[in-house]
RODO-2510 file (C-alpha; in nm, 4 decimals, decimal comma):
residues 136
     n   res          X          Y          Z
     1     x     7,9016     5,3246    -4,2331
     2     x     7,9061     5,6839    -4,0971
     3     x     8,1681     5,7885    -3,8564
     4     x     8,1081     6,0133    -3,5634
     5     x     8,3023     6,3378    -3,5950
     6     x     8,4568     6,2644    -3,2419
     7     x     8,6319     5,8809    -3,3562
     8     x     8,9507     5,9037    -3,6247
     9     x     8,9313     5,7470    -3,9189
    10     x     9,2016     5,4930    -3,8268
    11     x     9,0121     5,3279    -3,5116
    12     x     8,9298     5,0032    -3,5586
    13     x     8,6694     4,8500    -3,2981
    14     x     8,9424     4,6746    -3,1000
    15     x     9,1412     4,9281    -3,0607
    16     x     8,8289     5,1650    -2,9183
    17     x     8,7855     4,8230    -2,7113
    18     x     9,0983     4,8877    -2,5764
    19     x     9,0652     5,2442    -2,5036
    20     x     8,7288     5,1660    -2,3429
    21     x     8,9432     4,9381    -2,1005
    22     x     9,2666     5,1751    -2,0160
    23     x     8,9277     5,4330    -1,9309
    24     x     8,7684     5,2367    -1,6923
    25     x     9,1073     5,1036    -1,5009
    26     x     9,2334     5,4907    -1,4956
    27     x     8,8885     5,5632    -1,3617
    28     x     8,9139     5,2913    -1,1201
    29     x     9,2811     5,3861    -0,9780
    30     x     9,1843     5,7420    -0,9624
    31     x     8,9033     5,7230    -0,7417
    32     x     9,0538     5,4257    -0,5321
    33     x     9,3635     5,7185    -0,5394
    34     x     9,1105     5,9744    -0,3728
    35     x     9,0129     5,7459    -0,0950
    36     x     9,1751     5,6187     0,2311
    37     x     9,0231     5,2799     0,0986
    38     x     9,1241     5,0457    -0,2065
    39     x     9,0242     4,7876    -0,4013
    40     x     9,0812     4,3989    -0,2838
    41     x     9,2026     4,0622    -0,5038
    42     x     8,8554     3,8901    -0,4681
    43     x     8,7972     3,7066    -0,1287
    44     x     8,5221     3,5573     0,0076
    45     x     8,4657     3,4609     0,3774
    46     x     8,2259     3,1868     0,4464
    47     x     7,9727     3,2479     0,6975
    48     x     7,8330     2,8993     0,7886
    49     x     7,5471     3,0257     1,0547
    50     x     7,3655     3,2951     1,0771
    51     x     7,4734     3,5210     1,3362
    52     x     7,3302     3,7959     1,5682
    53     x     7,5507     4,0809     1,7142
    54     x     7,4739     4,1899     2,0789
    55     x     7,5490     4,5926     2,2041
    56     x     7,3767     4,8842     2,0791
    57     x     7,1067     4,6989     1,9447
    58     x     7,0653     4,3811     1,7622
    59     x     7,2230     4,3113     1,4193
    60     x     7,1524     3,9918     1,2767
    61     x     7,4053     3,8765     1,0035
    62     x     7,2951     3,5790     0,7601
    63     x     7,5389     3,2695     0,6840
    64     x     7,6630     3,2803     0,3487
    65     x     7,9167     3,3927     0,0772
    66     x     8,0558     3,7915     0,2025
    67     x     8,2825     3,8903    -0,0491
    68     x     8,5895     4,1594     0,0073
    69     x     8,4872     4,4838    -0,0775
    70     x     8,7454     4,7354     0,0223
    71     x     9,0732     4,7801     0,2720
    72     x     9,1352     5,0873     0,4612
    73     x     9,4288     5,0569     0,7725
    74     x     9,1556     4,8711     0,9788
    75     x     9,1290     4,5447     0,7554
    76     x     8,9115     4,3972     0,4632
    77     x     8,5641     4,4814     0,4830
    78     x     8,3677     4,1447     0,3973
    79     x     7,9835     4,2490     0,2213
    80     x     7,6608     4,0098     0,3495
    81     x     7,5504     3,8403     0,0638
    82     x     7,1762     3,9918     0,1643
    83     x     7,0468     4,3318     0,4226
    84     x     7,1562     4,3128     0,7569
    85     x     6,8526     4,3248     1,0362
    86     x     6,9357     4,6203     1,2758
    87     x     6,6892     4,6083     1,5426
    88     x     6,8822     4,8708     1,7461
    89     x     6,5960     5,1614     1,6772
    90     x     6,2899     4,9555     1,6222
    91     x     6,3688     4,6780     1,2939
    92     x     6,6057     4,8188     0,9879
    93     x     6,7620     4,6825     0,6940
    94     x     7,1282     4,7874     0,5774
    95     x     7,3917     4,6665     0,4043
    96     x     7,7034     4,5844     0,6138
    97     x     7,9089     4,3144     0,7150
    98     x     8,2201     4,1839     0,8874
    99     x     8,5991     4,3364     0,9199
   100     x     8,8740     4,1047     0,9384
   101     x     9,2052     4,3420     1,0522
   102     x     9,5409     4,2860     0,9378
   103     x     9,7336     4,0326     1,1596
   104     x     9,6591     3,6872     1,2989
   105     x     9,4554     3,7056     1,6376
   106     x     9,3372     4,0404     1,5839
   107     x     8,9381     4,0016     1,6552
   108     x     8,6827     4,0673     1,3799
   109     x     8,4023     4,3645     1,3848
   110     x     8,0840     4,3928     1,2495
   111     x     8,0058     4,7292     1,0387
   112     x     7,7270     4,9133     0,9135
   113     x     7,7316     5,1326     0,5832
   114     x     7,6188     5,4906     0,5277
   115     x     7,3536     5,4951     0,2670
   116     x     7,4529     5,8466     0,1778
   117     x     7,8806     5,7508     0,1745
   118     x     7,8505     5,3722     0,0991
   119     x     8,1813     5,3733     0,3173
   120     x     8,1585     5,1731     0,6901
   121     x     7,9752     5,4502     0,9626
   122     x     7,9628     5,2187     1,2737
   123     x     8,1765     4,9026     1,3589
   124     x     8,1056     4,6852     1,6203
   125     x     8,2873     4,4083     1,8014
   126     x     8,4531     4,2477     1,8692
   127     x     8,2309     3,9602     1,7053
   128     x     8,2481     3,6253     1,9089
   129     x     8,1697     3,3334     1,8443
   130     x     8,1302     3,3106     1,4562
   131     x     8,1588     3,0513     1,2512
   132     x     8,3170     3,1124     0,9039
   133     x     8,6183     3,0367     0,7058
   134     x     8,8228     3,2562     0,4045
   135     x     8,9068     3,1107    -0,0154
   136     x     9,0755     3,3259    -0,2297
***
């Protein structure tokens, strides 16, 4: 078997397995490093009913699984399991979904993501009336 000139002669595959790995997680760290927002322990919020935000158009949310995405100092950003339907300049599509801030009581937004970003561009809210529930 012929070696690439770029691998020594001592690597065995797990230990380019490992390297592989350290790669990725320093990759990881560094970019959640060069953003105000970081990575979340997998959550998922529960949305049992579909649900339709009022103000500056209407977005309509679908029930299902949203699944933390990021935290920045506003909260956990929870991603719709499918498009959002923005009807607030004729009828859209975009991916979004709902903010839960830190602290008990504190009421959760809806948000929007920039295409061009991927980071939250427009939050709404507060959201009322929505039925959902959190596992971890």
């Amino acid at each position: 078997m012929k070696r690439s000139p770029n691998v020594p002669k001592n690597a065995t595959p797990a230990n380019l397995r490992l390297i592989g790995r350290l790669t990725l997680s320093s990759l990881i760290a560094l970019l959640a490093a060069c953003s105000d927002m970081h990575i979340v322990t997998p959550g998922t919020m529960i949305v049992e009913h579909p649900y339709t935000q009022h103000g500056g158009g209407n977005m309509e949310f679908p029930e299902g699984r949203y699944v933390a995405e990021f935290v920045d100092h506003r909260g956990t950003y929870y991603a719709a399991p499918t498009k959002i339907i923005n009807r607030s300049h004729g009828m859209a599509l975009a991916d979004g979904g709902f903010l839960i801030p830190p602290g008990a009581g504190s009421p959760i937004h809806a948000f929007l993501i920039n295409e061009e970003t991927q980071k939250p561009y427009t939050i709404y809210g507060p959201v009322n009336g929505l039925s959902y529930h959190l596992e971890h």
